[in-house]
PARO-371766 format. One record per atom (N, C-alpha, C, O): residue in three letters; x, y, z. Coordinates in pm, whole numbers, plus 50000, padded with zeros to 5 digits. Layout:
ALAXYZ ...
***
This chain:
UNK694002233270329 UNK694542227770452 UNK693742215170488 UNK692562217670509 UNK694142199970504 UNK693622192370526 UNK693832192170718 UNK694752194870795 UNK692212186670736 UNK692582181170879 UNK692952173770882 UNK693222166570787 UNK693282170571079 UNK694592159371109 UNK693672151971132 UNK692532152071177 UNK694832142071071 UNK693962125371078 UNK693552126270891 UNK694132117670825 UNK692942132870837 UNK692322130970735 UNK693262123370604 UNK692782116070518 UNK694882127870615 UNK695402122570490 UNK696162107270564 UNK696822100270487 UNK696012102870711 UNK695972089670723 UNK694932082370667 UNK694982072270597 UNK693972088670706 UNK692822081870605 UNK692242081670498 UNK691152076470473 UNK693052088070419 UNK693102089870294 UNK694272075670224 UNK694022070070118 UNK695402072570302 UNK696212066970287 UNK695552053070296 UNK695512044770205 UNK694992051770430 UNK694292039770415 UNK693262030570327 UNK693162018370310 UNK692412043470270 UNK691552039670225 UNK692322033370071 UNK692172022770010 UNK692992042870051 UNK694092039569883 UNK694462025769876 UNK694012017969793 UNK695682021370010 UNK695522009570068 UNK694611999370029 UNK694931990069954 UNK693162001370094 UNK692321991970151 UNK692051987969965 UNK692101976069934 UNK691761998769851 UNK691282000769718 UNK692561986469701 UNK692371974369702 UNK693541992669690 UNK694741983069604 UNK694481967469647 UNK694561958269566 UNK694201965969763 UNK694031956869778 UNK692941947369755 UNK693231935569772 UNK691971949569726 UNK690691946669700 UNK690441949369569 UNK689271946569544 UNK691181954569451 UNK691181953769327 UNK692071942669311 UNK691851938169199 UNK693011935669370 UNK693931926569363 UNK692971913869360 UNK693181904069288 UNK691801915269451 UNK690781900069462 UNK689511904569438 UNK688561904169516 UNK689561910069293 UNK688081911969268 UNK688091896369196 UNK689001890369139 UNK687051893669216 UNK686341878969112 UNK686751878368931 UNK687251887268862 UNK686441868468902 UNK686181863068767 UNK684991870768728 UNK684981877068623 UNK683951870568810 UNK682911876068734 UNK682611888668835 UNK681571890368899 UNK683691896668834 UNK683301911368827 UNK682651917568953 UNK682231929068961 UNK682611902469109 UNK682341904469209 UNK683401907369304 UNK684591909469280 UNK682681907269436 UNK683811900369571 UNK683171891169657 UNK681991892069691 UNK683891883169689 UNK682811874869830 UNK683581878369943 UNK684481886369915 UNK683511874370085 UNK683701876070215 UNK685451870770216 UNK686401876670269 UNK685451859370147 UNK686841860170191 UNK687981857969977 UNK687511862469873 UNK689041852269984 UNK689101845969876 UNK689011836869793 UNK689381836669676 UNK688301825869882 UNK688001814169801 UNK686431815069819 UNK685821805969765 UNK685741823769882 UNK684241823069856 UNK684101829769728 UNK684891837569675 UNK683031825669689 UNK681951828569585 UNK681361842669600 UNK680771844369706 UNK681411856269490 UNK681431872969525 UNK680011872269539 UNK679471863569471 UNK679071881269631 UNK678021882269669 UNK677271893369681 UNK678121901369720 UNK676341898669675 UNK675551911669640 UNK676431924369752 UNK676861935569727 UNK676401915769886 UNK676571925470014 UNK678061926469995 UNK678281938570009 UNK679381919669967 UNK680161921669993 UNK680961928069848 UNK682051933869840 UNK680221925469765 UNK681031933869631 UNK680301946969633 UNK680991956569600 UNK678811950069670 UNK678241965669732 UNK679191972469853 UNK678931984269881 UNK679921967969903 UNK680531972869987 UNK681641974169970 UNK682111982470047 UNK682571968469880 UNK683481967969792 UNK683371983869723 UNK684361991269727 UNK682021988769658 UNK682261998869567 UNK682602010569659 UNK683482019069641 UNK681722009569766 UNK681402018869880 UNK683202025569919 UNK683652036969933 UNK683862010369927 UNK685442019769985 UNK686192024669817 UNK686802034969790 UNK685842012969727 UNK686412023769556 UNK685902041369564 UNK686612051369559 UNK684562040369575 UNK684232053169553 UNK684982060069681 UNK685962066369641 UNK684882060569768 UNK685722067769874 UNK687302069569824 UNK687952080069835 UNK687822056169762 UNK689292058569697 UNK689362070269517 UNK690242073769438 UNK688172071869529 UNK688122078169382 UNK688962068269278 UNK689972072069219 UNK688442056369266 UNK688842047169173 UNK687692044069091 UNK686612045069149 UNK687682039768944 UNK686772039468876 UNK687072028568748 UNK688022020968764 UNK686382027768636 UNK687072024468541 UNK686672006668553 UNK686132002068653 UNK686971999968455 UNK687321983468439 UNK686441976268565 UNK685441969068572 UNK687161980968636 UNK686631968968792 UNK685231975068842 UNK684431966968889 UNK684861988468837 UNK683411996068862 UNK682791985768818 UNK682341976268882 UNK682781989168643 UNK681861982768561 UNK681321970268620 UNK680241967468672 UNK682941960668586 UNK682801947968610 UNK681551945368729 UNK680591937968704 UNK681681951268837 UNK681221951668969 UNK679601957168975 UNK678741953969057 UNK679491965868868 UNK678041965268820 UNK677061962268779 UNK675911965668804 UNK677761951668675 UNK677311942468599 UNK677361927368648 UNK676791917368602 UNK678101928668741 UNK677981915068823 UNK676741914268910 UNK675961904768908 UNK676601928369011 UNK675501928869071 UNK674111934568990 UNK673121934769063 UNK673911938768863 UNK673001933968785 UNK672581921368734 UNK671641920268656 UNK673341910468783 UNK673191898868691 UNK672651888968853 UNK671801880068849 UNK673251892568962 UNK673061890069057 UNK671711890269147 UNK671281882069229 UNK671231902769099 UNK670011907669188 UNK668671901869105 UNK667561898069142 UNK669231902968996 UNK668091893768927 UNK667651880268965 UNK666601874568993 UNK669241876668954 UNK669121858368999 UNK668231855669154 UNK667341847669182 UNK669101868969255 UNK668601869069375 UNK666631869969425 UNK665931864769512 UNK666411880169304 UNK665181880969340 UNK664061871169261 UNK662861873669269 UNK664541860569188 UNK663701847769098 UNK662831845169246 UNK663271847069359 UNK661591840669212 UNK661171829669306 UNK661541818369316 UNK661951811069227 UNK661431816269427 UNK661891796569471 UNK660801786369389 UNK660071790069297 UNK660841777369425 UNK659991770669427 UNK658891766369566 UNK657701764469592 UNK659801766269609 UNK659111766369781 UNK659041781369808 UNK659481782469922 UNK658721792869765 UNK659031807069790 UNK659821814569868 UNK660481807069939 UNK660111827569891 UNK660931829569921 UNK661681833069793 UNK661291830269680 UNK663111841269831 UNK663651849669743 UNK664411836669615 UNK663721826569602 UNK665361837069553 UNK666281828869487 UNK667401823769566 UNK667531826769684 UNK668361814769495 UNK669351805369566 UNK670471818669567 UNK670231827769487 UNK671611819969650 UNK672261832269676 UNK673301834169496 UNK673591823569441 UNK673511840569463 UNK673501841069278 UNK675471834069322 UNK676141840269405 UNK675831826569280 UNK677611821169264 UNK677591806969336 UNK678511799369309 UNK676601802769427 UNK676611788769502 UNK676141781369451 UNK675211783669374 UNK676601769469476 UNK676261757069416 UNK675241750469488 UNK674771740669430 UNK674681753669618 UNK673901749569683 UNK672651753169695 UNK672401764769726 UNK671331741469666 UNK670061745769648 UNK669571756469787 UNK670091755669898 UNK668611764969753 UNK668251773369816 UNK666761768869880 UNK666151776569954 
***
């Protein structure tokens, strides 16, 4: 017996998955909107509603391996110190 409310939000969340597998990145991220550049916080939060959708497979990976390639870049030192330039921007950090 499911509680009420629970298979609206079940519905939604399926929803929210389809849609956000529709604009995953080139490289296996997401960013904030669709023409930004995918970013540690917003493709981690990305997995957060997959796993809630019980979706897996192709786009996980992708999304793993993006933020492995990411956190690395993220945590380089600067030159002026401080963490790395944000990993997909073109702009010095």
């Amino acid at each position: 017996m499911k509680l009420a409310g629970l298979a609206s939000y079940d519905q939604r969340v399926a929803r929210a998955a389809r849609t956000l597998l529709g604009c995953q990145g080139f490289d296996g991220g997401w960013g904030l909107t669709l023409s930004s550049v995918s970013s540690i916080v917003n493709t981690s939060e990305v997995l957060a509603i997959l796993r809630a959708a019980d979706v897996g497979g192709a786009p996980v990976r992708g999304a793993l391996a993006y933020l492995a390639e990411a956190v690395e870049q993220h945590c380089r030192p600067r030159q002026k110190g401080g963490r790395g330039r944000t990993p997909g921007s073109s702009a010095s950090a």
